[in-house]
FIBAGU-658655 format. One record per residue (C-alpha): residue number from 1; residue in three letters; x, y, z. Coordinates in steps of 0.1 Angstrom, whole numbers, always signed. Example, Ala and Ser with C-alpha at 12.3 -4.5 7.8 and 13.67 -1.06 7.14 Angstrom:
<atoms>
<atom sepa="1" kekol="ALA" u="+123" v="-45" w="+78"/>
<atom sepa="2" kekol="SER" u="+137" v="-11" w="+71"/>
</atoms>
This chain:
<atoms>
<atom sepa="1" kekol="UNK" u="+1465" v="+860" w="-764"/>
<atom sepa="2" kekol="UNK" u="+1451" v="+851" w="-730"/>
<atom sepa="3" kekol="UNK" u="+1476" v="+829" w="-705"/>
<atom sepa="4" kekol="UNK" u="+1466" v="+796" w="-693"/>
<atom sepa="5" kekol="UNK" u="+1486" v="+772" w="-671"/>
<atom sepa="6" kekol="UNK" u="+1477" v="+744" w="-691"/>
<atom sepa="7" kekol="UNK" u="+1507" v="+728" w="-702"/>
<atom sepa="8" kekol="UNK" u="+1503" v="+703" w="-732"/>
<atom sepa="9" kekol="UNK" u="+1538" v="+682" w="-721"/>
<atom sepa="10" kekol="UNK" u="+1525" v="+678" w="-689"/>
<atom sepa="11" kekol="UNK" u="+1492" v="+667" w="-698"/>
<atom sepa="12" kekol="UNK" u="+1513" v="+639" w="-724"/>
<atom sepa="13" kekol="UNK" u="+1534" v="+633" w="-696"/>
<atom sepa="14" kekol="UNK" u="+1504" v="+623" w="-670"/>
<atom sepa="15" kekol="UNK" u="+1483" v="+606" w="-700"/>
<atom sepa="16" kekol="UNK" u="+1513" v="+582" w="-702"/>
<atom sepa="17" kekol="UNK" u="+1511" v="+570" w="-667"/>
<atom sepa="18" kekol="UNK" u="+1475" v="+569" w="-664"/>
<atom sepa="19" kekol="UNK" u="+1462" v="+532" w="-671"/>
<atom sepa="20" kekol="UNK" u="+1446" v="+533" w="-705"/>
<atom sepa="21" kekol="UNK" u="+1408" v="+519" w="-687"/>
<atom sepa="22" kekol="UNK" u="+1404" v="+559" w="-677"/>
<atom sepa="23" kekol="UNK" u="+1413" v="+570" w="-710"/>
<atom sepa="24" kekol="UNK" u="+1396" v="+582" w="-739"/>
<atom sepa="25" kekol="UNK" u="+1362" v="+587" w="-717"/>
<atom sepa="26" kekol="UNK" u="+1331" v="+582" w="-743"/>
<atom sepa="27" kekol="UNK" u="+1314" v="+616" w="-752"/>
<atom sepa="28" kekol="UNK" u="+1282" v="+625" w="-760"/>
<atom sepa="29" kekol="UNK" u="+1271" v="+659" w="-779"/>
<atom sepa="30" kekol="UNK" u="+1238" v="+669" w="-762"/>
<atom sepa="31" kekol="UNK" u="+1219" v="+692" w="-791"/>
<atom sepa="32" kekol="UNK" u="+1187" v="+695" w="-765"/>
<atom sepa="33" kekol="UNK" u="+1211" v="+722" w="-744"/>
<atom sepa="34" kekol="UNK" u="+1228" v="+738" w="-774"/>
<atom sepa="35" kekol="UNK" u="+1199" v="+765" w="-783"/>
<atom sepa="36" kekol="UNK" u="+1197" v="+776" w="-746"/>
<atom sepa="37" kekol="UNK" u="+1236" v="+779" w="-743"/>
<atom sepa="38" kekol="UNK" u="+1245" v="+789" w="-781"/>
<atom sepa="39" kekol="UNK" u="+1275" v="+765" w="-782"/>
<atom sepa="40" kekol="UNK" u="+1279" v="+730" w="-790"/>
<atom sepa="41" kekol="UNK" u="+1277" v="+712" w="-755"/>
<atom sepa="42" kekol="UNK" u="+1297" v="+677" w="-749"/>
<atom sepa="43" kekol="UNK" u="+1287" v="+652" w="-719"/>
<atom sepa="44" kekol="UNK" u="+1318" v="+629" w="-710"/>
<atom sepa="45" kekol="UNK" u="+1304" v="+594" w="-697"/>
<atom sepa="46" kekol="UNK" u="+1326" v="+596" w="-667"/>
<atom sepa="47" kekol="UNK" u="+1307" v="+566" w="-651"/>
<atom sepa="48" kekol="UNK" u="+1322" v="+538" w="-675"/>
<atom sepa="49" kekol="UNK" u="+1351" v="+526" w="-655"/>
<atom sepa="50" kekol="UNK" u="+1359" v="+507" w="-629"/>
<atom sepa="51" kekol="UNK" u="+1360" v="+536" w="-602"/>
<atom sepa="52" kekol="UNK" u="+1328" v="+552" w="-617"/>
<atom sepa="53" kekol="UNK" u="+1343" v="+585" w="-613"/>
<atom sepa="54" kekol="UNK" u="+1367" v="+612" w="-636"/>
<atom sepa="55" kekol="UNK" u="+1387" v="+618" w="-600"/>
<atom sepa="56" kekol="UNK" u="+1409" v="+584" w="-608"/>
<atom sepa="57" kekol="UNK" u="+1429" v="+599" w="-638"/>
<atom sepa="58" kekol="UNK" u="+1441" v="+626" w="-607"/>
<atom sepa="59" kekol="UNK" u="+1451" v="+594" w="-589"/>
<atom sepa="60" kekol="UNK" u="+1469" v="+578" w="-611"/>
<atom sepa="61" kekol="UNK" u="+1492" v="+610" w="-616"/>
<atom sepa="62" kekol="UNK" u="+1495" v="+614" w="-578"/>
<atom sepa="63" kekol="UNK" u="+1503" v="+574" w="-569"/>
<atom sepa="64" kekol="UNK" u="+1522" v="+571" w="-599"/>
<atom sepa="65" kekol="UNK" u="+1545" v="+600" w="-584"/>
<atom sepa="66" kekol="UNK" u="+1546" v="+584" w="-550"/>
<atom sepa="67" kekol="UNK" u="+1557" v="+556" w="-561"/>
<atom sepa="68" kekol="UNK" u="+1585" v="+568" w="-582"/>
<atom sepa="69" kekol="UNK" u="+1598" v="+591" w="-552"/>
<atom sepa="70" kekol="UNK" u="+1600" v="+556" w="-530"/>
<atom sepa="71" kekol="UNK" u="+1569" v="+564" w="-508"/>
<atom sepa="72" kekol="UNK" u="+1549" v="+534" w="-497"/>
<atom sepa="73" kekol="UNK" u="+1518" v="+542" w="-480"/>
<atom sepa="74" kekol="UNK" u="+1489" v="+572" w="-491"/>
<atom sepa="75" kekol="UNK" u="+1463" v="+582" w="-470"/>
<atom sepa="76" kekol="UNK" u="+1429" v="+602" w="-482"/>
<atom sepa="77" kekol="UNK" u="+1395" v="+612" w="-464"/>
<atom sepa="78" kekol="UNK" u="+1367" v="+601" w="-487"/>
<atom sepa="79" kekol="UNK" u="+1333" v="+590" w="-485"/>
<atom sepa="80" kekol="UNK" u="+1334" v="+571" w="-517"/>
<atom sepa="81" kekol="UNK" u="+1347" v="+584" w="-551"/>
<atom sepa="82" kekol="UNK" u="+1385" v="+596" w="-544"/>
<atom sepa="83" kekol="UNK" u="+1389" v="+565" w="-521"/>
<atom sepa="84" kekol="UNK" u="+1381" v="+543" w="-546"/>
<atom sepa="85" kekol="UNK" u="+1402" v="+559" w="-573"/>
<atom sepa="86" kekol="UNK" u="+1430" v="+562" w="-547"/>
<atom sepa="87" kekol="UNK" u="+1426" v="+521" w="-538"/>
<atom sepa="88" kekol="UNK" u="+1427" v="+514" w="-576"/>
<atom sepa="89" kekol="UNK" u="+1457" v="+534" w="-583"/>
<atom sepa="90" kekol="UNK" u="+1480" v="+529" w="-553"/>
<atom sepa="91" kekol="UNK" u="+1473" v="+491" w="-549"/>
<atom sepa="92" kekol="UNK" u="+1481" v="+489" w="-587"/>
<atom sepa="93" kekol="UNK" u="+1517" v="+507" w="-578"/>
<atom sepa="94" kekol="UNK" u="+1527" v="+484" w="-546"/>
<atom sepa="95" kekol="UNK" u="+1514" v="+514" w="-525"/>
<atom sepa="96" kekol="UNK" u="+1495" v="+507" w="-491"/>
<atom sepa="97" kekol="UNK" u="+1462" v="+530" w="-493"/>
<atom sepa="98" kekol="UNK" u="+1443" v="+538" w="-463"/>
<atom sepa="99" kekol="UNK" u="+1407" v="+557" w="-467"/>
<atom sepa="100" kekol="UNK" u="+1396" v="+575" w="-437"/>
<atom sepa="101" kekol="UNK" u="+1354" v="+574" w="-440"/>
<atom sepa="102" kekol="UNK" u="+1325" v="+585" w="-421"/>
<atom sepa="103" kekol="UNK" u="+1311" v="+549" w="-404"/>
<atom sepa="104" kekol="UNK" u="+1278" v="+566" w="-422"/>
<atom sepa="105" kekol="UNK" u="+1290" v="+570" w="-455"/>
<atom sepa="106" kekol="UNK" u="+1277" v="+544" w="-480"/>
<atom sepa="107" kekol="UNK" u="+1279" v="+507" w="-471"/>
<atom sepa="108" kekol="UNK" u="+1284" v="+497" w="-512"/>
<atom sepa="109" kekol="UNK" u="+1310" v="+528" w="-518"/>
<atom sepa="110" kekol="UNK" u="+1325" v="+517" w="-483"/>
<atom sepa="111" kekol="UNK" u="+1325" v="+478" w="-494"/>
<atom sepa="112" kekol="UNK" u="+1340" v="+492" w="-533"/>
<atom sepa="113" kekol="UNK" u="+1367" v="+507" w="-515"/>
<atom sepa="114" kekol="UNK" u="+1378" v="+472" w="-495"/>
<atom sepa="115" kekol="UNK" u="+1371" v="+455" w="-526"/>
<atom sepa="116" kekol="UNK" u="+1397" v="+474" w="-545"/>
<atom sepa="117" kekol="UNK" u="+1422" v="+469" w="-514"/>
<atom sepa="118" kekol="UNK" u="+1420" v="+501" w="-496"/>
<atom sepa="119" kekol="UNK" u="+1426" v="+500" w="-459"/>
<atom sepa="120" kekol="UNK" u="+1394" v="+520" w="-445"/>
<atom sepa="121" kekol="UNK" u="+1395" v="+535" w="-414"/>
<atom sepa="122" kekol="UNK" u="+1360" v="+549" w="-400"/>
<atom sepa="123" kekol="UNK" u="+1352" v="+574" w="-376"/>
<atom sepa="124" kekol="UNK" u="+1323" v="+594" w="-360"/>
<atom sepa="125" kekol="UNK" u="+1310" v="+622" w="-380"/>
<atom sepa="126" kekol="UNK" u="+1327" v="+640" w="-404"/>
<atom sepa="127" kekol="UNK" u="+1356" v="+620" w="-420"/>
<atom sepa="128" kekol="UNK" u="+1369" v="+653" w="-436"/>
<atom sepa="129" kekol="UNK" u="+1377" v="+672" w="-402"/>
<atom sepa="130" kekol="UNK" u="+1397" v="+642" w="-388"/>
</atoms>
């Protein structure tokens, strides 16, 4: 039998913090790629949620954490998707969230990330090397 680190107790433990609005992602089997790929292919509809993006269940696991250990502040660089998951999930816990962003990343993922209560701090260039 072939190892895995996949751990079904962990993956019941993290479903159980995770708010239930990232949950249960609608799927979709997609026949037209099945002949090419000779298996039966599944698209997950990762866009119906409020942070339009899979990368919030990973934030609710991490915030939920911080927040159990005491922490009060997270920081991320993102120029959209994990700061937005990372504003819904640590404002939710009491956690101040800061989102360091290129100034010329996108205005309406920049303005999401406000909206969900993010602190966003923008610098020149690349937000990923400060």
């Amino acid at each position: 039998m072939q190892e895995t680190r996949l751990d079904t107790a962990r993956i019941r433990a993290a479903r159980r913090v995770i708010d239930p609005i990232f949950l249960d992602t609608p799927l979709y089997r997609c026949e037209a790629l099945e002949p090419d790929l000779g298996c039966t292919v599944s698209i997950k509809l990762e866009t119906a949620n409020p942070v339009r993006s899979f990368k919030a269940r990973g934030t609710e696991v991490v915030a939920s954490r911080l927040a159990d250990h005491g922490s009060r502040a997270v920081v991320c660089a993102s120029a959209g998707n994990l700061g937005q998951a990372l504003a819904w999930s640590g404002h939710g816990r009491g956690l101040d969230v800061t989102v360091v962003a290129s100034r010329f990343a996108t205005v309406t993922k920049l303005d999401r990330i406000r909206a969900l209560g993010a602190g966003l701090e923008l610098v020149d260039g690349d937000h990923e090397m400060w």
